[in-house]
N, C-alpha and C positions, 0 to 999 in steps of 0.2 A: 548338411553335407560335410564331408572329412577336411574338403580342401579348406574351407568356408573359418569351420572351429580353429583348424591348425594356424589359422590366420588370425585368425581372433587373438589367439592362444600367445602370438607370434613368436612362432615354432621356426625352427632351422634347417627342418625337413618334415616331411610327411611322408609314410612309408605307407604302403595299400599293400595287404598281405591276401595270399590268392591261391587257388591249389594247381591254377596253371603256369605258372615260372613266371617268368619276364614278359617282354617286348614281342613278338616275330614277324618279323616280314614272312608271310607266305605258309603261316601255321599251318599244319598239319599236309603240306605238300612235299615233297622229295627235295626242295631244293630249300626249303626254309631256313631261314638264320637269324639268330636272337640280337637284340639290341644291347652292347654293354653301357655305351652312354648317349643319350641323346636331345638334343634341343626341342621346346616345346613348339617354334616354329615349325619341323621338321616334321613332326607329328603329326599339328594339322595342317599342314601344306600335302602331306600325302593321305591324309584321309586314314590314317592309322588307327583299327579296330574299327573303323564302319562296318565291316562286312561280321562283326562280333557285337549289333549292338545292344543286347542282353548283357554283355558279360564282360568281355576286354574292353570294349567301346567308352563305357561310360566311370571306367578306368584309369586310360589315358586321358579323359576329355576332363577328368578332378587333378589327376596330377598338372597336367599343362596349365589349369587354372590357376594350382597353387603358387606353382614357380612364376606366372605372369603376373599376379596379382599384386594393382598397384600398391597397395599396402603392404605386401610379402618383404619380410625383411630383405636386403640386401645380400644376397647367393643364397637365398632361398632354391631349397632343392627336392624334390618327390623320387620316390623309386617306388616301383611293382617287383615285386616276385613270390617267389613261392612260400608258404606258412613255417615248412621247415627247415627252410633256409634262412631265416632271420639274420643271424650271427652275418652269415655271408652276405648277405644285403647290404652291413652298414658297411664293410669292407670291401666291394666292390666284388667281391668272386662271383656273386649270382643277380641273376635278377638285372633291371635295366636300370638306371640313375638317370632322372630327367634333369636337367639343369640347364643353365643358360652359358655356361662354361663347357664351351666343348672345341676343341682346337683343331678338329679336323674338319675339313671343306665336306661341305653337302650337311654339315651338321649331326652326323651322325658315327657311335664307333661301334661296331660289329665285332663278336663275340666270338671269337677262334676257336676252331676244333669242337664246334659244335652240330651235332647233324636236327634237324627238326624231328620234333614230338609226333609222335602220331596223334591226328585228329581221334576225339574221344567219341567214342561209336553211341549211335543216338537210339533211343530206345522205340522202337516200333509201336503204333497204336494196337493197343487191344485187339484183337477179334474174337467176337462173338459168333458163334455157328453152330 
């Protein structure tokens, strides 16, 4: 696992590059909004990405790992986002930053002026006839 090596490694972040952006509360629904920074409690206190657990789910469940992880250097940090957004990852413009440093109440800071993704439409079974 990513979180596991980058520990090993003892790395100062772990970045999980992805072709679906960041964080969201409420993906692919009308009212969705992305995550700019957030606590690894926060995560799993709300169960973030279970309803993704292919794909987002076990995502956040590496990052939250990394940033807890007793041996994780001190301000140990993970982020999620998108492959071509890189650059904007380390700078904070894209993408979510999990970390244990987050100075707003409920643990969480929400991404302005962002509307949600549309859900990526799923491919129908075969028919044969």
């Amino acid at each position: 696992c990513g979180a596991k090596l980058s520990t090993q490694l003892e790395a100062d972040g772990f970045i999980i590059l992805t072709d679906g952006g960041g964080i969201w509360e409420n993906f692919g629904k009308p009212n969705a909004r992305e995550m700019a920074k957030v606590t690894p409690e926060y995560l799993l206190g709300t169960k973030a990405g279970a309803s993704f657990p292919g794909s987002m789910g076990p995502k956040i469940q590496a990052a939250a790992d990394f940033v807890t992880d007793e041996k994780a250097k001190p301000g140990a940090w993970a982020a999620i986002g998108e492959l071509k957004d890189a650059a904007k990852i380390l700078t904070g413009e894209e993408g979510t930053l999990v970390t244990t440093d987050v100075s707003t109440p409920g643990g969480v800071v929400w991404r302005e002026g962002r509307s949600g993704p549309a859900k990526k439409p799923t491919k129908e079974p075969h028919r044969y006839g």
